[in-house]
C-alpha positions as CSV (number, residue, x, y, z in Angstrom):
1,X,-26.8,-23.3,3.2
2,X,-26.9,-24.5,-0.2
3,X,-24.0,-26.5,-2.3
4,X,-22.4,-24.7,-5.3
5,X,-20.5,-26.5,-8.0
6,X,-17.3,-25.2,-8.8
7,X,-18.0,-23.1,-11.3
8,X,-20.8,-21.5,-10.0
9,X,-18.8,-20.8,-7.1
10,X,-15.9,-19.0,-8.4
11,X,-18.6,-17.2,-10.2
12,X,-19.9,-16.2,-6.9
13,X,-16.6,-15.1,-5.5
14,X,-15.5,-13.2,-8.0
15,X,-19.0,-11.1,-8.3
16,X,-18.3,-10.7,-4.4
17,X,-15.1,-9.7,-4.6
18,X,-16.5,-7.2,-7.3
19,X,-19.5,-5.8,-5.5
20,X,-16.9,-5.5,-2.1
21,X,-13.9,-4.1,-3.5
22,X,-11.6,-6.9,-2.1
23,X,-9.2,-9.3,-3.6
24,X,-10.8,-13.0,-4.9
25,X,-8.2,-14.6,-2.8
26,X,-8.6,-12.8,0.6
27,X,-12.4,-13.0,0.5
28,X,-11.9,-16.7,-0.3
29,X,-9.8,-17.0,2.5
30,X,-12.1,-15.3,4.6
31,X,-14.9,-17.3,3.9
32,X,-13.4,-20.3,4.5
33,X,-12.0,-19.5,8.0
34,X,-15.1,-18.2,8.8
35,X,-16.9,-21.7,8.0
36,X,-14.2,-23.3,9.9
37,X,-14.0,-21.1,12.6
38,X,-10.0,-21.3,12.6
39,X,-7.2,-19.8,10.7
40,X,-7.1,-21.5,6.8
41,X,-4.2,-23.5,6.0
42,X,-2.1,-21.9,4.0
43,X,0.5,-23.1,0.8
44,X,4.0,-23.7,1.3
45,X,5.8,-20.8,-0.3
46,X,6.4,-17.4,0.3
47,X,2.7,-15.8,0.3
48,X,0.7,-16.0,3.1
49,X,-2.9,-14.9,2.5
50,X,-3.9,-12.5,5.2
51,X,-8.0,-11.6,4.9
52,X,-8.4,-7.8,5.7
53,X,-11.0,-6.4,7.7
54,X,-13.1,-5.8,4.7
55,X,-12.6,-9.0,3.5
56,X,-13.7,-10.4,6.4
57,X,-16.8,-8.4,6.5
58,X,-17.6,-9.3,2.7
59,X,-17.3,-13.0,4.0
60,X,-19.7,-12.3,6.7
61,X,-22.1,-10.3,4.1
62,X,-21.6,-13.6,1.7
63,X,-23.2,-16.3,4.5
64,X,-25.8,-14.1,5.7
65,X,-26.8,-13.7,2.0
66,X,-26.7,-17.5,1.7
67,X,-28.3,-18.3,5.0
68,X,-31.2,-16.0,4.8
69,X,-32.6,-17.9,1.8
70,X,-30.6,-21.3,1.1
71,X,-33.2,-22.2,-2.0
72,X,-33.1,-19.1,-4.4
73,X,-30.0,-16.8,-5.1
74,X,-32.6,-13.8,-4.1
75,X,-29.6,-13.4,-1.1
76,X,-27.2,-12.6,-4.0
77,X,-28.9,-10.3,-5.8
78,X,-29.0,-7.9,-2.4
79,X,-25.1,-7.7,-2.5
């Protein structure tokens, strides 16, 4: 899997989170549980970020995109 700066991967969230229909903030949430393979830590405060099913799902659409061809953004463009 390739590395994104930061920019570029907001970027990429947010055109996710576009083409899915789910909130930037689930789907990142999602994504990074699914890497870690645990539930994220969350902020101290009063929101807890809870991934819905779609979000998860987009998350899962997101890695296979990245997996299947980690040196072009071809994977992107299929979302």
């Amino acid at each position: 899997m390739r590395r994104f700066d930061p920019d570029e991967a907001w970027e990429t969230l947010r055109r996710a989170s576009q083409e899915f229909n789910v909130k930037v903030r689930e789907l990142a949430v999602a994504v990074v549980e699914l890497l870690a393979r645990a539930p994220a830590p969350q902020p101290d405060g009063d929101r807890t970020i809870h991934p819905s099913g779609s979000a998860r799902r987009a998350a899962e659409q997101l890695l296979l995109a990245f997996e299947s061809r980690p040196d072009d953004e071809a994977g992107l463009r299929r979302l």
